[in-house]
PDB file of N, CA, C and O in Angstrom, chain B, residues numbered from 101:
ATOM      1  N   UNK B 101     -34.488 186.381  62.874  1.00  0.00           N
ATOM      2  CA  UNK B 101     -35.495 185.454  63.355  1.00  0.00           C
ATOM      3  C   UNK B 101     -35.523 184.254  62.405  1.00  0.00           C
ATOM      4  O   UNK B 101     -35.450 184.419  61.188  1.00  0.00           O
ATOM      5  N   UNK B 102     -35.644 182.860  63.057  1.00  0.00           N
ATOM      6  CA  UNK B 102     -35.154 181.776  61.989  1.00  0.00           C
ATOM      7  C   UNK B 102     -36.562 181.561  61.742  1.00  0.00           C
ATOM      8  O   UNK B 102     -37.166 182.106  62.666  1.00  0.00           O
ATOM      9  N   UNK B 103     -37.587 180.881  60.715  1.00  0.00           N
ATOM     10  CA  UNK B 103     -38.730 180.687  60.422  1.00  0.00           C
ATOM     11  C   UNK B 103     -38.312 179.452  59.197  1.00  0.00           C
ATOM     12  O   UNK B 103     -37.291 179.314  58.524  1.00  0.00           O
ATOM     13  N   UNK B 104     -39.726 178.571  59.267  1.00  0.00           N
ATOM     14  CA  UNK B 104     -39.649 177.610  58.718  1.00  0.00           C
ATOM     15  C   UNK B 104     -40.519 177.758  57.155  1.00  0.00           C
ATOM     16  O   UNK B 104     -41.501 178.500  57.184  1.00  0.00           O
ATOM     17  N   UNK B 105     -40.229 177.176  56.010  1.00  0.00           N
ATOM     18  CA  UNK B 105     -40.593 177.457  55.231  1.00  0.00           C
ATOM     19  C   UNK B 105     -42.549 177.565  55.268  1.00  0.00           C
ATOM     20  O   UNK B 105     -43.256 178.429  54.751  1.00  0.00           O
ATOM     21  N   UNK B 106     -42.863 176.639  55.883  1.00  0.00           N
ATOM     22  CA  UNK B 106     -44.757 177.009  56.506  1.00  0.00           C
ATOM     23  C   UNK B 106     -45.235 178.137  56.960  1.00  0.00           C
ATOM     24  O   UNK B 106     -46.310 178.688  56.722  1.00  0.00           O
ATOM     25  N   UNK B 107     -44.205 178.498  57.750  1.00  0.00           N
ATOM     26  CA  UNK B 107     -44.468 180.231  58.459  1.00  0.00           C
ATOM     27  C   UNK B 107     -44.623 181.167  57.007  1.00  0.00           C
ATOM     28  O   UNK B 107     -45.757 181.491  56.657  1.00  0.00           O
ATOM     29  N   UNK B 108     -43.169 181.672  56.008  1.00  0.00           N
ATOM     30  CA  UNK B 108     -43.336 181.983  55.034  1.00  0.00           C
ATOM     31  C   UNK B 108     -43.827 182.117  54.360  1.00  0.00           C
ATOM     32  O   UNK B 108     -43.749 183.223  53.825  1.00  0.00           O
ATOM     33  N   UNK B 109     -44.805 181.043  53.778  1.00  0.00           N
ATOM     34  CA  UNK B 109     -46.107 180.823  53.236  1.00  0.00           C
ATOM     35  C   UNK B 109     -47.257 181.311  53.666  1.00  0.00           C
ATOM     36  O   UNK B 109     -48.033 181.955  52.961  1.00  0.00           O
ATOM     37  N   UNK B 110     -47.422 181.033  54.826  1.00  0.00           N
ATOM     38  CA  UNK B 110     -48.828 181.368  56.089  1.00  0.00           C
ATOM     39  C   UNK B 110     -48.741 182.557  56.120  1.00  0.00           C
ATOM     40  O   UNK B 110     -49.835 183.101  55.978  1.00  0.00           O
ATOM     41  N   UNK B 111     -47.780 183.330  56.265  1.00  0.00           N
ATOM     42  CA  UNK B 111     -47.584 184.940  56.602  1.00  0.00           C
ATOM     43  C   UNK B 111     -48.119 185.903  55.704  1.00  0.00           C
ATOM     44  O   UNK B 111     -48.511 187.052  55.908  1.00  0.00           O
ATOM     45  N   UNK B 112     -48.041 184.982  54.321  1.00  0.00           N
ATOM     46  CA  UNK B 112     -48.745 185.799  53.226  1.00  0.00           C
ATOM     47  C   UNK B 112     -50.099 186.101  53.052  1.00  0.00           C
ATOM     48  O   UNK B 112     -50.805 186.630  52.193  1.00  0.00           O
ATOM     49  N   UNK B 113     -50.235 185.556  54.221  1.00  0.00           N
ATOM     50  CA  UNK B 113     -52.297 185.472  54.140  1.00  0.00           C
ATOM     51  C   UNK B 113     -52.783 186.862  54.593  1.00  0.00           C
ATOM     52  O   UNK B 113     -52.063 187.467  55.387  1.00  0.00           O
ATOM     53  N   UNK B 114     -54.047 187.491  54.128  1.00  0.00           N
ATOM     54  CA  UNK B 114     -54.192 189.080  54.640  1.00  0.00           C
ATOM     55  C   UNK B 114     -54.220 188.957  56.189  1.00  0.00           C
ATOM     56  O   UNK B 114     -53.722 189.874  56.842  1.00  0.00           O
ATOM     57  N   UNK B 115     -54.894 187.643  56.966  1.00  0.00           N
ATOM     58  CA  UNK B 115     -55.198 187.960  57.965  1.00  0.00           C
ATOM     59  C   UNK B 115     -53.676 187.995  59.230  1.00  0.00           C
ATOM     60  O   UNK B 115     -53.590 188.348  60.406  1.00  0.00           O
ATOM     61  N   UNK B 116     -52.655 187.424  58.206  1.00  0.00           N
ATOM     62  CA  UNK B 116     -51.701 187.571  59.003  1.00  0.00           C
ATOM     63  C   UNK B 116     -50.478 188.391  58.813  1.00  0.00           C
ATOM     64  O   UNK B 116     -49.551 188.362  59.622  1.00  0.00           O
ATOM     65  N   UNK B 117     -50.480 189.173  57.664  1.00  0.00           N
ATOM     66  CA  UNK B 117     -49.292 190.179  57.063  1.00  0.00           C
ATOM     67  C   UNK B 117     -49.801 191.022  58.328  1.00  0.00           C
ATOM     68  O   UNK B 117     -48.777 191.384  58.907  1.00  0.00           O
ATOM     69  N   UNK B 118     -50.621 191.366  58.827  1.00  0.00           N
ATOM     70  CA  UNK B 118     -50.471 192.374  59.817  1.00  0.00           C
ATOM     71  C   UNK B 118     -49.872 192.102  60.693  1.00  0.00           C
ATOM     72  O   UNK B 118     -49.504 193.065  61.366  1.00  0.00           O
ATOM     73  N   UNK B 119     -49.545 191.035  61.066  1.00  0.00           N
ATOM     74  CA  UNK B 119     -48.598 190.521  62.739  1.00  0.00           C
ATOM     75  C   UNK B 119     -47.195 191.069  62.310  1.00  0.00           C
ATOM     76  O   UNK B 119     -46.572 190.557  61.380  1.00  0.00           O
ATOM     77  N   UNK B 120     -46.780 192.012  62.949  1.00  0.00           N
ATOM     78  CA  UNK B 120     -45.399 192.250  62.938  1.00  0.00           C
ATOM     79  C   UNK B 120     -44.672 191.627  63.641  1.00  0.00           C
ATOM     80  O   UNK B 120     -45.095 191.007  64.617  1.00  0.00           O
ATOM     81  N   UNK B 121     -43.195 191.668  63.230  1.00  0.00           N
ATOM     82  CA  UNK B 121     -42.025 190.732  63.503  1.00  0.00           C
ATOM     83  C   UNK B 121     -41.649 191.152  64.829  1.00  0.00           C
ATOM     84  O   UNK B 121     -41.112 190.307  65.546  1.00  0.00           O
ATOM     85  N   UNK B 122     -41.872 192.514  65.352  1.00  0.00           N
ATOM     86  CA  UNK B 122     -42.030 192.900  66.582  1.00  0.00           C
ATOM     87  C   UNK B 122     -42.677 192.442  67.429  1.00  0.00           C
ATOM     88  O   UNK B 122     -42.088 192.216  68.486  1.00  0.00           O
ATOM     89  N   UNK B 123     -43.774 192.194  67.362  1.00  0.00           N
ATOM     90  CA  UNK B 123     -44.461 191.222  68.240  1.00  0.00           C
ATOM     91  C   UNK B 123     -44.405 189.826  68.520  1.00  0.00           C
ATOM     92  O   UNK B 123     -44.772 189.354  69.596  1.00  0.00           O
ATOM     93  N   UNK B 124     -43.929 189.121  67.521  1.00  0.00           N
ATOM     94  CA  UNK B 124     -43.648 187.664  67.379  1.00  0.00           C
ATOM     95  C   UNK B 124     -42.016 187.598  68.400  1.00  0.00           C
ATOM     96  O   UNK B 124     -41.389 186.594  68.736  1.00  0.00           O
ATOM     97  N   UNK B 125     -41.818 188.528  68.577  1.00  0.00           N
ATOM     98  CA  UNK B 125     -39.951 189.084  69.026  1.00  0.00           C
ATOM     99  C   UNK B 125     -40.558 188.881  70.761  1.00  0.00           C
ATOM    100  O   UNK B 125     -40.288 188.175  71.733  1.00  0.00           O
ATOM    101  N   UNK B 126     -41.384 189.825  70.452  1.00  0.00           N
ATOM    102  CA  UNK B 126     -41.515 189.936  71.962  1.00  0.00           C
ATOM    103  C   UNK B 126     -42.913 188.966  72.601  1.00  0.00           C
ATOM    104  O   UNK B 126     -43.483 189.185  73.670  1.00  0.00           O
ATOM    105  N   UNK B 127     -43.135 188.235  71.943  1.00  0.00           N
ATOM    106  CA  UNK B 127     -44.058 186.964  72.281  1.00  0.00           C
ATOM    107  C   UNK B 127     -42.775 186.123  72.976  1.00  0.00           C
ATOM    108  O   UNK B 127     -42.752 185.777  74.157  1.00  0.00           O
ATOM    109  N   UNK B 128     -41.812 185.894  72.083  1.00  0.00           N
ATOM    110  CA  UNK B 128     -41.136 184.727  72.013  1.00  0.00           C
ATOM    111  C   UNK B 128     -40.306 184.592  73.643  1.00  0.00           C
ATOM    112  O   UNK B 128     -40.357 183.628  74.407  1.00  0.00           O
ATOM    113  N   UNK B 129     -39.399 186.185  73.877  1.00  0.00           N
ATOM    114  CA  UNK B 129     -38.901 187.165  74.629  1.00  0.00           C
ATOM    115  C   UNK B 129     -39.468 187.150  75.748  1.00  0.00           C
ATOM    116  O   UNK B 129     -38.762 186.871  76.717  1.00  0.00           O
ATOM    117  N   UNK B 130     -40.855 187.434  75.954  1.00  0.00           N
ATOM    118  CA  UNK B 130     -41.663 187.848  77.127  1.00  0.00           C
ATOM    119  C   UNK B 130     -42.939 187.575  77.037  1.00  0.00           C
ATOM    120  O   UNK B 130     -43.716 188.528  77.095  1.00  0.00           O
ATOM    121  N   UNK B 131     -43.568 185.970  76.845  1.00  0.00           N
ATOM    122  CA  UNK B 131     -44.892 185.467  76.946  1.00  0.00           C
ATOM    123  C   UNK B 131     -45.633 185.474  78.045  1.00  0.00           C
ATOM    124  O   UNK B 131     -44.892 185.556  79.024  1.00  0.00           O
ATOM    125  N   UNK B 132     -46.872 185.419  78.365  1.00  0.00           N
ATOM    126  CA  UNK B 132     -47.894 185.334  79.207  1.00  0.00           C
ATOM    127  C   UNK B 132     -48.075 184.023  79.583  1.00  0.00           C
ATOM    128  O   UNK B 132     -48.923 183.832  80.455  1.00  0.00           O
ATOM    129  N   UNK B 133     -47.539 183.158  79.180  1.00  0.00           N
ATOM    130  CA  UNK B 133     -47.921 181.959  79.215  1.00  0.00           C
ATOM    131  C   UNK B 133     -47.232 180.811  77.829  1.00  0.00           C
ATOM    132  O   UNK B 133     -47.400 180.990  76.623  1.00  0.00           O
ATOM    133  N   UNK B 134     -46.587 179.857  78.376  1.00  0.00           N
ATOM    134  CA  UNK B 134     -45.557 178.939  77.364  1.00  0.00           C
ATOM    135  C   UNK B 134     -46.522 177.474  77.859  1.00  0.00           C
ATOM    136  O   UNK B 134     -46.985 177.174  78.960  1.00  0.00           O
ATOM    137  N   UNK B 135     -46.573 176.768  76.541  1.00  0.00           N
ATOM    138  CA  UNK B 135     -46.604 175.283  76.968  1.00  0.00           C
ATOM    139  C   UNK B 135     -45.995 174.448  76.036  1.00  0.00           C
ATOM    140  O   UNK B 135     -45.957 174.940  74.908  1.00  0.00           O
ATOM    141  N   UNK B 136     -45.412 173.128  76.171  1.00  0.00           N
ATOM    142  CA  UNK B 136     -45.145 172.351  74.934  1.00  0.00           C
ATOM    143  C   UNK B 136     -46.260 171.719  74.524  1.00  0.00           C
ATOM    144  O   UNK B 136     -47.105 171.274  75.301  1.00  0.00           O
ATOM    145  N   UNK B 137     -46.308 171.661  73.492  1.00  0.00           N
ATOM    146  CA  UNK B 137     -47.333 170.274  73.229  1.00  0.00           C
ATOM    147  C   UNK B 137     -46.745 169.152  72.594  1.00  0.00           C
ATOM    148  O   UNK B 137     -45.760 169.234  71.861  1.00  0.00           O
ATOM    149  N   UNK B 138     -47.378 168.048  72.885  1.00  0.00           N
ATOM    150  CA  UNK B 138     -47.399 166.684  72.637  1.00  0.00           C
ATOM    151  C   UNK B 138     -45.991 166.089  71.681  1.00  0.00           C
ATOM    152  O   UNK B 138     -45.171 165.205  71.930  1.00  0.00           O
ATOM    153  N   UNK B 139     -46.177 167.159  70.320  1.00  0.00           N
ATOM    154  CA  UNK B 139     -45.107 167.315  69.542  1.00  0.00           C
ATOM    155  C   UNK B 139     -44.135 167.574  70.120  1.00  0.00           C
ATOM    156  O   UNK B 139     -43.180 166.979  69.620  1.00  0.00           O
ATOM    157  N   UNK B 140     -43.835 168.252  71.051  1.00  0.00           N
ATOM    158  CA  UNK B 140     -42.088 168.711  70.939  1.00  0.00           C
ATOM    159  C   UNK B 140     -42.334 170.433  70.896  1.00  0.00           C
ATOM    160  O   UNK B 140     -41.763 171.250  71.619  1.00  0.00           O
ATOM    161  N   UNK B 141     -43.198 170.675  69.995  1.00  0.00           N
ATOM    162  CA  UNK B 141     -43.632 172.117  69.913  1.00  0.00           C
ATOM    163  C   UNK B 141     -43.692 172.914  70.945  1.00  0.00           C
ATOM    164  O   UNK B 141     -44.135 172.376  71.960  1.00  0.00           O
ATOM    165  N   UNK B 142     -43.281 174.448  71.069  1.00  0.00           N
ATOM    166  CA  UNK B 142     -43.778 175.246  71.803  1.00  0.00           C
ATOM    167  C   UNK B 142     -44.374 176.461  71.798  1.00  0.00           C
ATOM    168  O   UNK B 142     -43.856 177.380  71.164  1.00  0.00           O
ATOM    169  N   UNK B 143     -45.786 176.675  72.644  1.00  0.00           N
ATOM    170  CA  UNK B 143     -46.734 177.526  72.047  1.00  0.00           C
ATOM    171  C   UNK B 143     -46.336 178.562  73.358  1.00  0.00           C
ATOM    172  O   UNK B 143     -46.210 178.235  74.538  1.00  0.00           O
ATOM    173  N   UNK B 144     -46.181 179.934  72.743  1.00  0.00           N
ATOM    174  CA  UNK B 144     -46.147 181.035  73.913  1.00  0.00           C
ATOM    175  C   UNK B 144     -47.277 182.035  73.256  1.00  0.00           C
ATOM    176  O   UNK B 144     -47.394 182.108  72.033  1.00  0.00           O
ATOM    177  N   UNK B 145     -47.985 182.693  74.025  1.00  0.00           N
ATOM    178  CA  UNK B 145     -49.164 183.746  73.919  1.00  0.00           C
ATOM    179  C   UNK B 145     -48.465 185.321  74.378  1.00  0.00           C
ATOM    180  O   UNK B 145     -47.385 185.224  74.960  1.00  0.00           O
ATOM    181  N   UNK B 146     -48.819 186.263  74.233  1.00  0.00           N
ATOM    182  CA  UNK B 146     -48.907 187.813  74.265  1.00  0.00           C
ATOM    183  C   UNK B 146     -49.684 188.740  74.488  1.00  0.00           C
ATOM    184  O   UNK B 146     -50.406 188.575  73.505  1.00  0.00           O
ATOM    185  N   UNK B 147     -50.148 189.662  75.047  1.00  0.00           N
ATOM    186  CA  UNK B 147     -50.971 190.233  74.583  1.00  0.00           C
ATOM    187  C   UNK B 147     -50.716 191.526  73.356  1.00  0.00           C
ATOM    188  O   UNK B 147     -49.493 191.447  73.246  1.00  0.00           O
ATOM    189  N   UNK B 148     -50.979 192.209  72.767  1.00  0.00           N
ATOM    190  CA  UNK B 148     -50.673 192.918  71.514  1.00  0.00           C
ATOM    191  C   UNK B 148     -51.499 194.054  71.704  1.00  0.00           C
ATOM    192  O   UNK B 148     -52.631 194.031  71.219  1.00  0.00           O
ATOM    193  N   UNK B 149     -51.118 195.013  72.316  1.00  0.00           N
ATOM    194  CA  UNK B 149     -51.892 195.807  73.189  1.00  0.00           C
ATOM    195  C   UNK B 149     -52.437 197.163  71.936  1.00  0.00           C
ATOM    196  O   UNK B 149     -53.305 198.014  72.127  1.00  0.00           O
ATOM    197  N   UNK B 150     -51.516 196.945  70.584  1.00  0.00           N
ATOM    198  CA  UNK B 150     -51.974 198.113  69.567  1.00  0.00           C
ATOM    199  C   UNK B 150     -53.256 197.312  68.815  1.00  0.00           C
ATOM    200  O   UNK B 150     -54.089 197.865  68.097  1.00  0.00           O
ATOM    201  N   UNK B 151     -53.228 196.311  69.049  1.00  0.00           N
ATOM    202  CA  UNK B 151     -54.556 195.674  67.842  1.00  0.00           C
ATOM    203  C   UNK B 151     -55.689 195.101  68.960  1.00  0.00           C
ATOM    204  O   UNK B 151     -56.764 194.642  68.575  1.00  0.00           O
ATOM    205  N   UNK B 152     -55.268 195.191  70.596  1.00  0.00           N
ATOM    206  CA  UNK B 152     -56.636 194.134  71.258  1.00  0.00           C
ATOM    207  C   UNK B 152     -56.509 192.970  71.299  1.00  0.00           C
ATOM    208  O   UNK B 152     -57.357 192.342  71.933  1.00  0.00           O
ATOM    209  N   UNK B 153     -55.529 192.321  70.714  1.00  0.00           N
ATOM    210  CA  UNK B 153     -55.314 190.556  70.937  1.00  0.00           C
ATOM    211  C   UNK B 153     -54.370 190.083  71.228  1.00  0.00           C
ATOM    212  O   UNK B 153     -53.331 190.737  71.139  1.00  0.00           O
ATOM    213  N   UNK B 154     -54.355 188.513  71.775  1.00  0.00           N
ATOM    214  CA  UNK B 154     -53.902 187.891  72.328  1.00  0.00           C
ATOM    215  C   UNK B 154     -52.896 186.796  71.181  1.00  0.00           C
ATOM    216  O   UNK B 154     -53.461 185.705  71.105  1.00  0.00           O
ATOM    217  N   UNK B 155     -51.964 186.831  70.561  1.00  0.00           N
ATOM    218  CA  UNK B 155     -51.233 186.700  69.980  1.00  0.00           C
ATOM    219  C   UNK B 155     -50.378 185.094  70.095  1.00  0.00           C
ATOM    220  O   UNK B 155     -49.484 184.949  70.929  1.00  0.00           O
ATOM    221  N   UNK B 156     -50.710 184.182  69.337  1.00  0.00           N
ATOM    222  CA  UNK B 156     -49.957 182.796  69.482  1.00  0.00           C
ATOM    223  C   UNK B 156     -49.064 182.492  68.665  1.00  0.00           C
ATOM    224  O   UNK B 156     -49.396 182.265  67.502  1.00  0.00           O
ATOM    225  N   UNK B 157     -47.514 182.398  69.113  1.00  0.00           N
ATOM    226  CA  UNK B 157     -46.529 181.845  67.877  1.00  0.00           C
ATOM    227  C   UNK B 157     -46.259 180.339  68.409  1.00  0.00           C
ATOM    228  O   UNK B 157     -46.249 180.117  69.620  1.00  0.00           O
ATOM    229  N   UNK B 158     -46.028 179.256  67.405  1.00  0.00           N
ATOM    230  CA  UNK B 158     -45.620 178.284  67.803  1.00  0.00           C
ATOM    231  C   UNK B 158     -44.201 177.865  67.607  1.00  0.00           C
ATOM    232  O   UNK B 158     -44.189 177.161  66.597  1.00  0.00           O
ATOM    233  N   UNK B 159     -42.918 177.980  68.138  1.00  0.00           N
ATOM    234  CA  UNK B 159     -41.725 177.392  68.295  1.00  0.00           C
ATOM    235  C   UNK B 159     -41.566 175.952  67.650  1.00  0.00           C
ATOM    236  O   UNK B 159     -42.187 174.933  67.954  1.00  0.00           O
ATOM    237  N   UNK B 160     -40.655 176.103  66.756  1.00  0.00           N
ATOM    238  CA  UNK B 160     -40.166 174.453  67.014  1.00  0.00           C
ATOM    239  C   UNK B 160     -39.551 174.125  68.046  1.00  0.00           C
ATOM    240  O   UNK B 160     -39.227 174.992  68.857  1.00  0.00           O
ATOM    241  N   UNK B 161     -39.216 172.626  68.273  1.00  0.00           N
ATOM    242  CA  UNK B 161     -38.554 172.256  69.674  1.00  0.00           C
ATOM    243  C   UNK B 161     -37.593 172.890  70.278  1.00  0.00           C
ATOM    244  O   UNK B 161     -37.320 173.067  71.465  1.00  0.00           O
ATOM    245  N   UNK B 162     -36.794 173.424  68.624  1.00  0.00           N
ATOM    246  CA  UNK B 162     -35.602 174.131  69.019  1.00  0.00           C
ATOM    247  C   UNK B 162     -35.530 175.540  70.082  1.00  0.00           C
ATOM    248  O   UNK B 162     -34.578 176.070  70.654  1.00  0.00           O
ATOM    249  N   UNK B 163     -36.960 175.848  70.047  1.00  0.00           N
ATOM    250  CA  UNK B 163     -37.373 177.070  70.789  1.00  0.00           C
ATOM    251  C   UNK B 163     -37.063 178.077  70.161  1.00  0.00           C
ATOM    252  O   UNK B 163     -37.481 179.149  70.601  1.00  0.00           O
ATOM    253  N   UNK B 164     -36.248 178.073  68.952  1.00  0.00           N
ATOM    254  CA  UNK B 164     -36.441 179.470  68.200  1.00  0.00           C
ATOM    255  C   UNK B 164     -36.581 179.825  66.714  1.00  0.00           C
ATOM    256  O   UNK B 164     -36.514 180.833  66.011  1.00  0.00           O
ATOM    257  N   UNK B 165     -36.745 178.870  66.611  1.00  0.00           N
ATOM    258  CA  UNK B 165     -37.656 178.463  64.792  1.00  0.00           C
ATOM    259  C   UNK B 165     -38.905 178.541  64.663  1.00  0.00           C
ATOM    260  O   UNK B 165     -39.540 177.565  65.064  1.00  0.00           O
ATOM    261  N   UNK B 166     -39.691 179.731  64.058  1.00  0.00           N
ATOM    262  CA  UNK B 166     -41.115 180.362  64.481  1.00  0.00           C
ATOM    263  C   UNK B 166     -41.381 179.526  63.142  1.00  0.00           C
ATOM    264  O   UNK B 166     -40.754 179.836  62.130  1.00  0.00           O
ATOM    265  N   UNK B 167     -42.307 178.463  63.119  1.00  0.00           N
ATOM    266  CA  UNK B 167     -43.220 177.981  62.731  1.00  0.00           C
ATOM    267  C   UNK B 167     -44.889 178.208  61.818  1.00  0.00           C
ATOM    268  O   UNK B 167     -45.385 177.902  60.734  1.00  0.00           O
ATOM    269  N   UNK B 168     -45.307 179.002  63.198  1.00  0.00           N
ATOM    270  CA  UNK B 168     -46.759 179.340  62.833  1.00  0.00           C
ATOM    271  C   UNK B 168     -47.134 180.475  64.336  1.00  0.00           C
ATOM    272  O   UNK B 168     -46.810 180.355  65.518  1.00  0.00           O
ATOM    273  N   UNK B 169     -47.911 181.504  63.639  1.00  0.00           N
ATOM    274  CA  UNK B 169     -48.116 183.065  64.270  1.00  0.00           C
ATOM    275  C   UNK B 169     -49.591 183.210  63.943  1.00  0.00           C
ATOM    276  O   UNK B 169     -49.896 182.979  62.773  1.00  0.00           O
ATOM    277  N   UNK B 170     -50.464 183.522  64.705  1.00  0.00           N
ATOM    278  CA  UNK B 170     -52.109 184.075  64.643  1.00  0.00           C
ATOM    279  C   UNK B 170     -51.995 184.607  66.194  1.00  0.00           C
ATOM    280  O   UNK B 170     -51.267 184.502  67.181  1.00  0.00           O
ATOM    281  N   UNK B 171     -53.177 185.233  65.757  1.00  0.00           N
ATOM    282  CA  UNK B 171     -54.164 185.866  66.613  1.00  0.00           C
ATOM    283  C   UNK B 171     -54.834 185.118  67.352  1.00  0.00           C
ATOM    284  O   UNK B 171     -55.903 184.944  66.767  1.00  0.00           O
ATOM    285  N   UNK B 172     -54.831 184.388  68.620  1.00  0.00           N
ATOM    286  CA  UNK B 172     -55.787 183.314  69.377  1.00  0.00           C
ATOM    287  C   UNK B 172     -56.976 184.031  69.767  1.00  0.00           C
ATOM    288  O   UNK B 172     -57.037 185.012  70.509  1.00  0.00           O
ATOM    289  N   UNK B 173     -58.054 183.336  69.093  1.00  0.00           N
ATOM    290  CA  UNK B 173     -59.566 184.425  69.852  1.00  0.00           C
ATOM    291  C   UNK B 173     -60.293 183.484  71.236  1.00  0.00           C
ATOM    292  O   UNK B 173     -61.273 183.679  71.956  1.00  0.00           O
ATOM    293  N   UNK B 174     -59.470 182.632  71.171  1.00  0.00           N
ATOM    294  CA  UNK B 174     -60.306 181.509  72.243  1.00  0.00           C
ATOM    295  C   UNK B 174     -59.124 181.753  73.815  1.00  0.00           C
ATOM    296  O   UNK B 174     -59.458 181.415  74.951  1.00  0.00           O
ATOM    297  N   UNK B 175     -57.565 182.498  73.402  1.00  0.00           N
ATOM    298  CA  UNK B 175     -56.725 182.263  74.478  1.00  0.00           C
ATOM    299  C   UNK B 175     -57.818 183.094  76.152  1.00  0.00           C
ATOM    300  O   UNK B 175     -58.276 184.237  76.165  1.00  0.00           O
ATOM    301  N   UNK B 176     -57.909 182.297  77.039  1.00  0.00           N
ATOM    302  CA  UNK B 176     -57.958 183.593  78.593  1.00  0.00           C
ATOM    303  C   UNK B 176     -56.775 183.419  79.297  1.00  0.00           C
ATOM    304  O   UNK B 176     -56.222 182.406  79.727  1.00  0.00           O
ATOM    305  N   UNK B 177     -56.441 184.803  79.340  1.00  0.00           N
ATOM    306  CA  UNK B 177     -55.320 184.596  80.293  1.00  0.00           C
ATOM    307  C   UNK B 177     -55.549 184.593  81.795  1.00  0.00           C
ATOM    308  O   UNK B 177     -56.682 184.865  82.191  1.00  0.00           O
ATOM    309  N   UNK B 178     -54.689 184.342  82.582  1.00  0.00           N
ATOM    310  CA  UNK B 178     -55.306 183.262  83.920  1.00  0.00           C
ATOM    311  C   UNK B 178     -55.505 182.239  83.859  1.00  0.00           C
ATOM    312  O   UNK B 178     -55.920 181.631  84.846  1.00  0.00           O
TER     313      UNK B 178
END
């Protein structure tokens, strides 16, 4: 999985060492929902059915350079 040196950093935070690389795999793989934004960026959602949430990685343009990974508490799907 290619990741940008920001992700690396960010990942170290408690609230996000729990996101496994498995899930960010299969966010990327099989999202609920993709959009670009404005940037070039692309945001795909998940649901993460062992923790209850709805899961956001952001893509670089390239579509497979993971950027930035949280937990979205605001995503509805639909």
């Amino acid at each position: 999985m290619k990741c940008t040196q920001y992700f690396l950093f960010v990942k170290q935070r408690s609230d996000r060492s729990i996101i496994k690389n498995e899930w960010i795999l299969k966010t990327i793989n099989t999202p609920l929902k993709t959009e670009i934004q404005t940037d070039g960026r692309i945001r795909k959602w998940s649901y993460i059915e062992e923790v209850g949430k709805y899961l956001r990685v952001i893509l670089l343009e390239d579509g497979e350079t993971v950027h930035n990974v949280f937990f979205d508490r605001s995503f509805k799907e639909g």
